[in-house]
MIROFI-662547 format. One record per residue: residue in three letters; residue number from 0; x, y, z of N, C-alpha, C, CB in turn. Coordinates in Angstrom, 1 decimal. Atoms other than C-alpha are relative to their C-alpha. Glycine has a CB too. Layout:
BEGIN
Ala NUM X Y Z X Y Z X Y Z X Y Z
...
//
This chain:
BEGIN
Unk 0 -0.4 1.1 0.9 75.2 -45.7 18.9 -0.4 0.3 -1.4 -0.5 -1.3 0.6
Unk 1 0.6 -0.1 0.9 73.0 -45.0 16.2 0.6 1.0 -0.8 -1.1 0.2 0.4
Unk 2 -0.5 -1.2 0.4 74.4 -41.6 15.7 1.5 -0.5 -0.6 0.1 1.2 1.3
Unk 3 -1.1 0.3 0.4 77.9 -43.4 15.0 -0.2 -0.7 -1.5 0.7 -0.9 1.0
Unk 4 -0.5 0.6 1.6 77.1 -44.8 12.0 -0.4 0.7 -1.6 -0.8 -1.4 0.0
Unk 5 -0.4 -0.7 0.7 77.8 -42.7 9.1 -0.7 -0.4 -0.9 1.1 0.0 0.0
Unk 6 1.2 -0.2 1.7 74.9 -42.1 5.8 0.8 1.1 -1.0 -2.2 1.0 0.5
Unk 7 -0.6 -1.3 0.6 76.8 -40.4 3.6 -0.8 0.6 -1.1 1.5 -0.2 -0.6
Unk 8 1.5 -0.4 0.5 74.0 -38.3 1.3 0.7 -0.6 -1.9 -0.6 2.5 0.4
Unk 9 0.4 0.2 1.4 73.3 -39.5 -2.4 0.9 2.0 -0.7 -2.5 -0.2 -0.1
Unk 10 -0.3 -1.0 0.6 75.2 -36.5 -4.7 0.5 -0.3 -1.6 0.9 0.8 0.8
Unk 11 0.2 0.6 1.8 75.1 -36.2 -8.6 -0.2 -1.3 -0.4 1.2 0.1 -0.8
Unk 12 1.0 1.2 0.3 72.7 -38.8 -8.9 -1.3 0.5 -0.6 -0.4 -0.8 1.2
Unk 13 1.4 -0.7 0.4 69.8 -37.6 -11.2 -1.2 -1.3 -0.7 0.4 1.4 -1.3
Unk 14 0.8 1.1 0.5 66.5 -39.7 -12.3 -1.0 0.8 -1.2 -0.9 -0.8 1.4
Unk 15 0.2 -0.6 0.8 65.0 -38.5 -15.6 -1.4 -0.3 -0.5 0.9 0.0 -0.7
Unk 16 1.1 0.6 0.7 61.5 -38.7 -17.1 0.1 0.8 -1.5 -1.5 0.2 0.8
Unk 17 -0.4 -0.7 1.5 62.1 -37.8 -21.3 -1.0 -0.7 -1.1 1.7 -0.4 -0.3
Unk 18 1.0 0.9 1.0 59.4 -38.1 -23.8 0.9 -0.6 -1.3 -1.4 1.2 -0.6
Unk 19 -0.7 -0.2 1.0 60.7 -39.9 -26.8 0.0 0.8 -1.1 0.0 -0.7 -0.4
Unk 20 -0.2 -1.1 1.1 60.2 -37.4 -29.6 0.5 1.1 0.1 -0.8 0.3 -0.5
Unk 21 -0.2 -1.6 -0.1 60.9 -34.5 -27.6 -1.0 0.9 0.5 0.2 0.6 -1.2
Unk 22 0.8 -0.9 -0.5 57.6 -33.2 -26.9 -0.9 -0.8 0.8 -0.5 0.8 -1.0
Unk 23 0.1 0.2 -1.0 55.8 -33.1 -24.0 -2.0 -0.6 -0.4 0.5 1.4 1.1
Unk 24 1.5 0.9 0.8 52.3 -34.5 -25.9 0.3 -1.8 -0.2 -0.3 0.7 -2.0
Unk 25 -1.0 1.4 0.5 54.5 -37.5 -26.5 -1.0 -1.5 0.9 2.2 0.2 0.9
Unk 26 1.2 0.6 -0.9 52.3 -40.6 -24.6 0.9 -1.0 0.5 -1.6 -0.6 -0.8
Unk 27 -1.0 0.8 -0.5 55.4 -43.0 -24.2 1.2 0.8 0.7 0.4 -0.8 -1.1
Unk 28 -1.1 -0.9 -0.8 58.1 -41.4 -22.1 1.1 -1.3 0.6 -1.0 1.1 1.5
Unk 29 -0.4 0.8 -0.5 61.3 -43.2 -20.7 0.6 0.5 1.1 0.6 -0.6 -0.6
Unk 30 -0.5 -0.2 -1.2 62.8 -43.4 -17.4 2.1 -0.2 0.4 -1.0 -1.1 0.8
Unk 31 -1.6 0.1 0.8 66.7 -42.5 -17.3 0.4 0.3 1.7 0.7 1.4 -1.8
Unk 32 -0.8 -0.3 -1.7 69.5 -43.0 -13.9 1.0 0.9 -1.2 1.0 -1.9 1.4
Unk 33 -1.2 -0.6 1.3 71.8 -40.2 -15.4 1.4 -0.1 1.7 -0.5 2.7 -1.0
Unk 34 -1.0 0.4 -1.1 75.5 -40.7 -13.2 0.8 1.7 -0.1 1.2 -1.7 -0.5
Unk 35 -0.5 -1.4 0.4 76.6 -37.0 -13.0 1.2 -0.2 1.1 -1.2 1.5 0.2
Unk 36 -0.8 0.1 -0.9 79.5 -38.3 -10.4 1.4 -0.1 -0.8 -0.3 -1.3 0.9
Unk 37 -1.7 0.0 0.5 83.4 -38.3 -11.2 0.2 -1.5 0.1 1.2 0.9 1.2
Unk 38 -0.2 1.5 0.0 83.5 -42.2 -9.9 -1.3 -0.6 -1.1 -0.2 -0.7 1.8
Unk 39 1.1 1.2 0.5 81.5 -45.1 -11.5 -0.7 -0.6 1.5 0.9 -1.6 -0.9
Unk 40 1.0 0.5 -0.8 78.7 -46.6 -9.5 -0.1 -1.4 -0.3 -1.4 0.8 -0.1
Unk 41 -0.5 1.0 -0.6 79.5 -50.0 -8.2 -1.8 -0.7 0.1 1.1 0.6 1.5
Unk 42 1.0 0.8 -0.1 76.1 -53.0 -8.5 -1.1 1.0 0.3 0.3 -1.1 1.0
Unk 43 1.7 -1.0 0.0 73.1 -50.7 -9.1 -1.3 -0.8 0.0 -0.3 0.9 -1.5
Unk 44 0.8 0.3 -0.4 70.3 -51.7 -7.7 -1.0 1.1 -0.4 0.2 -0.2 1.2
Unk 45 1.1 -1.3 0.2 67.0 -49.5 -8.9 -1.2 -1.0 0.2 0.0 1.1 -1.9
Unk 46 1.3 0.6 -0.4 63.5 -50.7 -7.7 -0.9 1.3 0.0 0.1 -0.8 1.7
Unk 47 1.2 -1.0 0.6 60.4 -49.0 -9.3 -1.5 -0.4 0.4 0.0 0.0 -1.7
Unk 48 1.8 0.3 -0.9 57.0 -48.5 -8.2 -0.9 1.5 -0.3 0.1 -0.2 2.4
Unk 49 1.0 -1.1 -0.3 53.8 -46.5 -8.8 -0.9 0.2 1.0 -0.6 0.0 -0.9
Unk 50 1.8 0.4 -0.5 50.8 -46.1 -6.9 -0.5 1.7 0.5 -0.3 -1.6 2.0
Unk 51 0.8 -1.2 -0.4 48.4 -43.3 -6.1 -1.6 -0.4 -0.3 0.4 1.4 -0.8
Unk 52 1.1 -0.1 0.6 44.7 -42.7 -7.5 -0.2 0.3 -1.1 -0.6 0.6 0.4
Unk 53 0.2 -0.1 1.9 43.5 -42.5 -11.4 -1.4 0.5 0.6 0.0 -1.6 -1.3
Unk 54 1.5 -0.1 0.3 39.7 -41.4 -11.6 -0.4 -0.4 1.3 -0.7 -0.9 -1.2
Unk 55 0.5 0.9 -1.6 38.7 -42.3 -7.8 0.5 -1.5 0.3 -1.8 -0.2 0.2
Unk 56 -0.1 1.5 0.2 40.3 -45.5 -8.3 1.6 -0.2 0.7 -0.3 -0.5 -1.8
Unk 57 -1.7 0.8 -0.3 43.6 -47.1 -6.5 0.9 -0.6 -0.9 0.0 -1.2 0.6
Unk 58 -0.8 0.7 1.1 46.4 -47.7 -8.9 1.4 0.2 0.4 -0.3 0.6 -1.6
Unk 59 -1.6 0.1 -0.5 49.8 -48.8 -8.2 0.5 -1.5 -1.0 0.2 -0.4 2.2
Unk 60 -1.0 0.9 1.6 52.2 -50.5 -10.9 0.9 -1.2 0.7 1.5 1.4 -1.1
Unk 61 -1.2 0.6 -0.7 54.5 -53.6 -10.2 1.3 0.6 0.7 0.5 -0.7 -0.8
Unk 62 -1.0 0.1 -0.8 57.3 -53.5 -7.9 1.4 -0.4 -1.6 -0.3 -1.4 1.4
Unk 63 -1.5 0.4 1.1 60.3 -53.9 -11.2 1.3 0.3 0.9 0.2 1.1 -1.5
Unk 64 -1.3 0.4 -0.3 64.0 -54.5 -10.3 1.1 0.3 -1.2 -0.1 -1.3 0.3
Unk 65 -1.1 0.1 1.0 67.0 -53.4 -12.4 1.5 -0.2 0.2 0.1 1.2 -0.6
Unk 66 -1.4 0.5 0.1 70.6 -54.3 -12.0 0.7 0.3 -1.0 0.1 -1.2 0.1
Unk 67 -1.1 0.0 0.9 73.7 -52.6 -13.6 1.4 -0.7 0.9 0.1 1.7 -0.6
Unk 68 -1.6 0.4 -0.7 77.1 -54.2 -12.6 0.6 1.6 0.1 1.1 -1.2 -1.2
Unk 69 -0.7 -1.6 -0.1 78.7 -50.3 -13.3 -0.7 0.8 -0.8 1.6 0.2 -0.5
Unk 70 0.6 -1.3 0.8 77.3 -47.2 -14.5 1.5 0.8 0.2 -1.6 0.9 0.8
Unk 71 -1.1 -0.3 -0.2 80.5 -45.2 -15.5 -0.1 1.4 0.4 0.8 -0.2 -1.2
Unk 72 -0.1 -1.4 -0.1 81.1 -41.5 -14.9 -0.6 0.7 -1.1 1.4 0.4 0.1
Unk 73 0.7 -1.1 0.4 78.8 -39.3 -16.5 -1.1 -0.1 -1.0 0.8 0.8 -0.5
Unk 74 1.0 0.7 0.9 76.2 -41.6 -18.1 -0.9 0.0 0.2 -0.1 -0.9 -0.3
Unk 75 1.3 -0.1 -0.5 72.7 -42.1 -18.5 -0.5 -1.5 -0.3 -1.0 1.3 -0.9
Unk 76 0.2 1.3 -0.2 70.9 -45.5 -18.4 -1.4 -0.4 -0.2 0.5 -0.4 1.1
Unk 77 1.2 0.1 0.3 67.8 -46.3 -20.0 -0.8 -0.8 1.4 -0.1 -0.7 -1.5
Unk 78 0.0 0.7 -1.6 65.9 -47.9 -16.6 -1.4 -0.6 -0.7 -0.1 1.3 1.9
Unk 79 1.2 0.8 0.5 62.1 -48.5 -18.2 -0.9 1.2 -0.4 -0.7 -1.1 1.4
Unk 80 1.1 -0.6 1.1 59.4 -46.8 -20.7 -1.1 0.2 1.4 -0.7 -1.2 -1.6
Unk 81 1.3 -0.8 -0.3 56.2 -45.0 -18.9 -0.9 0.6 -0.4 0.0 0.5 0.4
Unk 82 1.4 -0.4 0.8 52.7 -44.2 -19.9 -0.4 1.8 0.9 -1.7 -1.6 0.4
Unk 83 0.4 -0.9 -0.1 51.8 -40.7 -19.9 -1.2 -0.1 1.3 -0.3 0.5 -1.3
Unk 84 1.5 -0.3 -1.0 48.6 -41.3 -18.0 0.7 -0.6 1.2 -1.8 -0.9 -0.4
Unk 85 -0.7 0.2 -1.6 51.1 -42.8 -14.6 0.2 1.4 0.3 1.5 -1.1 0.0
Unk 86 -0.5 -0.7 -1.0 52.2 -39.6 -14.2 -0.8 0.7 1.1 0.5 0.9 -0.7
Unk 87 0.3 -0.9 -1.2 49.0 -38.8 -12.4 0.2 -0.9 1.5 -1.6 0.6 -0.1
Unk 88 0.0 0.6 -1.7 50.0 -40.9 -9.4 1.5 0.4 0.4 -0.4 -2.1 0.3
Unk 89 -1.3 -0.1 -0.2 53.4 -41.2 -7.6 0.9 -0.8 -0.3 0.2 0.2 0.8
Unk 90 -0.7 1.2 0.3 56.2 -42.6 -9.3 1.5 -0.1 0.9 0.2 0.0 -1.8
Unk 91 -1.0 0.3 -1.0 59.2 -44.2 -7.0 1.0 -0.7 -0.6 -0.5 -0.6 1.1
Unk 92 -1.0 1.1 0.3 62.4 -45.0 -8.0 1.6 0.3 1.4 0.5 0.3 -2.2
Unk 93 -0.8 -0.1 -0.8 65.2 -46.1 -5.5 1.2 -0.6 -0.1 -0.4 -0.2 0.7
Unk 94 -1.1 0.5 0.2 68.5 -46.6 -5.8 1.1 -0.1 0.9 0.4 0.5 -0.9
Unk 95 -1.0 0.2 -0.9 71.1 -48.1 -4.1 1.3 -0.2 -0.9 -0.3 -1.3 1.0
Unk 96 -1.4 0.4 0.8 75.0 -48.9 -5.6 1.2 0.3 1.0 0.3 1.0 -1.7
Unk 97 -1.1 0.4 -0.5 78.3 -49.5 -3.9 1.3 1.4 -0.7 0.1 -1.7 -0.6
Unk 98 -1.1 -1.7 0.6 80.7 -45.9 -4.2 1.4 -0.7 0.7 -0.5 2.1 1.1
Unk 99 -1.4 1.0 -0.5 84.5 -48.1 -3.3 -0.5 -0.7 0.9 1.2 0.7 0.8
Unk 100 0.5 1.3 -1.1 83.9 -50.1 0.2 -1.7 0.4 0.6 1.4 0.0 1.7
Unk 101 1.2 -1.0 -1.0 80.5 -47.4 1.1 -1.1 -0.4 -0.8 0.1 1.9 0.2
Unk 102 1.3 0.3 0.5 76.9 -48.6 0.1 -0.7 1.2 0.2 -0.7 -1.2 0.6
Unk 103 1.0 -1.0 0.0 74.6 -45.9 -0.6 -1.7 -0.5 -0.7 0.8 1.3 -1.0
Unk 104 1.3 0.4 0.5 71.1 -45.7 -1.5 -0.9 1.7 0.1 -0.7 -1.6 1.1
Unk 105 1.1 -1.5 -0.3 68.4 -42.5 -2.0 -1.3 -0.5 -1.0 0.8 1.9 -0.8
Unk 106 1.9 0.2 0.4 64.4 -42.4 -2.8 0.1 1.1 -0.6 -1.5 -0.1 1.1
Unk 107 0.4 -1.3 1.1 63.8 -40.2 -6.3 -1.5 -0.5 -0.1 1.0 0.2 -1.8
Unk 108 1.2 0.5 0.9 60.3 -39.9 -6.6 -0.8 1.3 -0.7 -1.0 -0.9 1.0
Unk 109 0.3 -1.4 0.9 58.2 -37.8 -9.1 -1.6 -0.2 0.8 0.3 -0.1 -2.4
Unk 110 0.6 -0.6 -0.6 55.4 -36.6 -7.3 -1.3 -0.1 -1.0 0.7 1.2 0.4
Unk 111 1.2 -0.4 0.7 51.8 -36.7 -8.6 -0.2 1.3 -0.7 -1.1 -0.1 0.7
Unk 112 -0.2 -1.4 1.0 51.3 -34.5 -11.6 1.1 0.8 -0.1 -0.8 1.0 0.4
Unk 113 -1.7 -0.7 -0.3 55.2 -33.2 -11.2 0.4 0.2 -1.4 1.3 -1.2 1.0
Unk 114 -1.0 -0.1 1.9 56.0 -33.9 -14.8 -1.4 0.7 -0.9 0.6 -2.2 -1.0
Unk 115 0.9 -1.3 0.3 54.7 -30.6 -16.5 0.4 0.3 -1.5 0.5 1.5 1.1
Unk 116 -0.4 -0.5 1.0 55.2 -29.1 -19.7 1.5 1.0 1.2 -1.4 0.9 -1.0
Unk 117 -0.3 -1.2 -0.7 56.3 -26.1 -16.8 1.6 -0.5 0.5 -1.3 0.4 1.3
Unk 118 -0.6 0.8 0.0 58.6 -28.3 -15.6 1.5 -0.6 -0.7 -0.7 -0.5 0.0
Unk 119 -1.0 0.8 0.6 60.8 -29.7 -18.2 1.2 0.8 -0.2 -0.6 -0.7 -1.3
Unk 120 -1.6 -0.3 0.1 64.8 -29.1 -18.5 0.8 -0.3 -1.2 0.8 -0.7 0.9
Unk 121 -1.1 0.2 0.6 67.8 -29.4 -20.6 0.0 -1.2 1.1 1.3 1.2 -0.2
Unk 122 -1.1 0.7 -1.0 68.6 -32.9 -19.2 1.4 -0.6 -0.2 -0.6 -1.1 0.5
Unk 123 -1.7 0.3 0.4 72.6 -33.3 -19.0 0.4 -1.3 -0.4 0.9 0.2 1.3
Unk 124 -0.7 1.5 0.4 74.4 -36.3 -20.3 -0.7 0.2 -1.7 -0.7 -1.7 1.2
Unk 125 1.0 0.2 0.4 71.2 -37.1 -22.5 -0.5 1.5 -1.3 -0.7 -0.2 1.4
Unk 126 0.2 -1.1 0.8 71.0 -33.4 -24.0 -1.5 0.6 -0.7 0.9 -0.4 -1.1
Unk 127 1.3 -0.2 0.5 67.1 -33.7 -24.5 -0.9 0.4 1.2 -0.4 -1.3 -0.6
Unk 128 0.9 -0.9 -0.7 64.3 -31.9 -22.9 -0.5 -1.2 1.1 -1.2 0.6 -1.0
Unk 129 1.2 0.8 -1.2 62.4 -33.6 -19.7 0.0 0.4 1.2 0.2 -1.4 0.3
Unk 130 0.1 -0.5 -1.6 62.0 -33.4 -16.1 0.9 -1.0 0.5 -1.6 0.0 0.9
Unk 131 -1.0 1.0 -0.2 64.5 -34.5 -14.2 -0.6 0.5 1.9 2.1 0.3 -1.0
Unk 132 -0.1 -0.4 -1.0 64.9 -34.8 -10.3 1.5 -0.5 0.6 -1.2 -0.4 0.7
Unk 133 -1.4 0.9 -0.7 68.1 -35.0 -7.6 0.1 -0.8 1.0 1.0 0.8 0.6
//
């Protein structure tokens, strides 16, 4: 039964971390859904979350919520600003959105310490350096 019901996988869906100036000293950074799909993405749902350890200490960020009605074909979407010093825990972002009658959803998350100098890309759409994940 279980097996009948059809997950069709997340594809060209990227989640971006991009310092604003460009460089990776930068201490504000933003968080970008880029839509690398041929369709538009249908009531976007993104739900963000940190948590890990700082200094021996427990730290985990609100639960935030974003809502786009459509993200078109081949855009990027500012989602919310981040402090350099989060990157040492894990940051979670999850998205769900509506592809014609099929609801999808996938977990991008950036990984303690993941966002590197070593790391950082051309990210597409956007044309500016950062770390991106798929």
């Amino acid at each position: 039964m279980k097996q009948d019901i059809l997950t069709p996988a997340v594809q060209d869906v990227v989640v971006a971390a991009v310092p604003r100036d460009g460089k990776y000293e930068e201490e504000i950074w933003d968080i970008f859904v880029i839509n690398l799909r041929e369709d538009s993405m249908d009531n976007v749902l993104i739900t963000s979350q940190g948590y890990g350890m700082i200094n021996g200490s427990d730290k985990s960020t609100t639960v935030l919520r974003h809502f786009h009605q459509r993200m078109g074909s081949h855009i990027a979407v500012k989602i919310e600003p981040i402090q350099k010093e989060l990157f040492a825990i894990q940051n979670e972002y999850w998205i769900s959105f509506n592809d014609k009658e099929v609801m999808l959803d996938k977990k991008f998350i950036f990984k303690a310490n993941s966002i590197t100098p070593e790391e950082m890309v051309m990210i597409p759409v956007l044309n500016k350096m950062g770390v991106m994940i798929k």
